[in-house]
N, C-alpha and C positions, 0 to 999 in steps of 0.2 A: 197323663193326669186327666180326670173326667172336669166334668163345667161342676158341677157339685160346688156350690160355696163352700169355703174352707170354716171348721169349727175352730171359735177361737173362743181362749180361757186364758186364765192366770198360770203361769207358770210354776212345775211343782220340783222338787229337789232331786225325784227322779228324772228331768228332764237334763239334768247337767251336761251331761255326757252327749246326749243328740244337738245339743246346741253348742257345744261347745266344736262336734265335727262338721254342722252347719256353717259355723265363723272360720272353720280353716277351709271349709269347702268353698266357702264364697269370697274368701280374702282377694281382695282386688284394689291394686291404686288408684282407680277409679274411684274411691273413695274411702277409703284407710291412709291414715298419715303414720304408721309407724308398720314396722316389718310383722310378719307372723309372728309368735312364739314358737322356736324352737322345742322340739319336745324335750323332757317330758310335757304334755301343755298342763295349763294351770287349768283346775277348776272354773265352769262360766260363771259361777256367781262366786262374790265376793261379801266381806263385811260390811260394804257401803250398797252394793245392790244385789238383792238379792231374787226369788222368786216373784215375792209379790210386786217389782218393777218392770216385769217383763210380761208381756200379751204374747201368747204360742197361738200359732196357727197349725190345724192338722187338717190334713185331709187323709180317708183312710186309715186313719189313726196311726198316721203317722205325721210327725215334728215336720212342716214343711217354712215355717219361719215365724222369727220373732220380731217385736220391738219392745224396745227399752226407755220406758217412760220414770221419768226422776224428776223432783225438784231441783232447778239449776243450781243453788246454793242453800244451806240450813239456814240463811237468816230472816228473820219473821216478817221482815219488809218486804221479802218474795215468795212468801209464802202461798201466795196467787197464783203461780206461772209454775205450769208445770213444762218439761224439756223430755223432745225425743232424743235417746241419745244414744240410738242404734237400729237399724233396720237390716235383717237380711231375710231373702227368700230362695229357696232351692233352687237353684238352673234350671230343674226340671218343671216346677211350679209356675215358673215367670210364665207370663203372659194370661195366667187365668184371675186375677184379681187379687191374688193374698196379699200384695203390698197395699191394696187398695183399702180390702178388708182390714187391713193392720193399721193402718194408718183413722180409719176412720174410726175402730177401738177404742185406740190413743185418747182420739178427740173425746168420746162417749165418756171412756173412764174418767177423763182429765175435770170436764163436769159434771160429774157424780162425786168426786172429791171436794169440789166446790171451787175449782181454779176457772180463773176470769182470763189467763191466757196459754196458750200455750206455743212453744219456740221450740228452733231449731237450727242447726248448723249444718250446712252442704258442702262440701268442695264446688267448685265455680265450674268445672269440668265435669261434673257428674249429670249432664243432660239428663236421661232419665229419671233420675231422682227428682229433680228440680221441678220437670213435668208432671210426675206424681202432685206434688206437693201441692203446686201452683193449681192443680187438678182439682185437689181440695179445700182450695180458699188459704193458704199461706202464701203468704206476699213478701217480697225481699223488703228486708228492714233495716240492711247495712253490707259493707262489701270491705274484709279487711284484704286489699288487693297482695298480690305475688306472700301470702302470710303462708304457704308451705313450699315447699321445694322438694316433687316429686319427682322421679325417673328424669331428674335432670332439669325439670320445668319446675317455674313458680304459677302456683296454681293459687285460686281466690278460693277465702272462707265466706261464704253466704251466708247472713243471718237472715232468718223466713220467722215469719210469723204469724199467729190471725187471731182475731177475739173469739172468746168463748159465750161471751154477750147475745150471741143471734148469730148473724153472717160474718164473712170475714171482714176484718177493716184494719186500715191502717191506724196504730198507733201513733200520734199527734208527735209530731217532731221527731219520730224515726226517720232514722238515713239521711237526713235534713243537712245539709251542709252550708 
């Protein structure tokens, strides 16, 4: 892969099919809590997320990774906070910036919608990710400890966060115990 920043856009319905071999090509317990799907696999997008929830990265015109930006829930009181609720980037891509460049999208898109924050969930194991994140101004905002049981291990859910306000900051009486 060259240094070339990666072109990123909004996700189109012909993209199903490369992201969809994307997520079985990058399935990893490292940060997946539930097994592959067995084939036949299901369609990437569904009725709840579709195209225009997903940021692609290409280089070369080709799908080298996504992320999946959603409102956490439909109710109007959270209507603010938008949620990353997927990341993956090709084996072969890592190391040039598309997680970076995907990641900082997210933020871009999240206010141009008009949302005041944006969150997210990590495995507590997923170093890398975590780095990324924290790379970008998302700060742990909560820790549901041993909340999966992977390869045998209870692994921590990280909630990350950062305002869309300016810089990143902590939300007042997050993680607070």
């Amino acid at each position: 892969m060259s240094q070339q920043p990666p072109l990123v856009r909004f996700a189109v319905l012909d993209d199903d099919e490369a992201l969809s071999r994307l997520d079985r090509d990058t399935w990893s317990s490292l940060h997946a809590v539930v097994e592959p799907p067995a084939p036949p696999h299901p369609p990437f997008f569904s009725g709840r997320l579709g195209p225009r929830d997903h940021l692609v990265a290409e280089l070369h015109g080709r799908v080298v990774g996504y992320i999946r930006l959603a409102r956490p829930t439909p109710l109007p009181s959270n209507a603010h906070v938008r949620q990353v609720q997927g990341l993956a980037v090709a084996t072969a891509a890592r190391g040039h910036g598309v997680g970076r460049t995907l990641v900082r999208a997210a933020v871009e898109e999240s206010r141009r919608q008009g949302a005041r924050r944006i969150t997210l969930r990590v495995l507590g194991h997923n170093t890398p990710a975590r780095t990324l994140y924290e790379a970008e101004g998302f700060v742990v905002e909560g820790v549901l400890p041993g909340e999966f049981l992977i390869d045998g291990e209870y692994v921590d859910d990280v909630c990350m966060g950062r305002s869309l306000l300016g810089g990143a900051r902590r939300s007042a009486g997050a993680g607070d115990s």
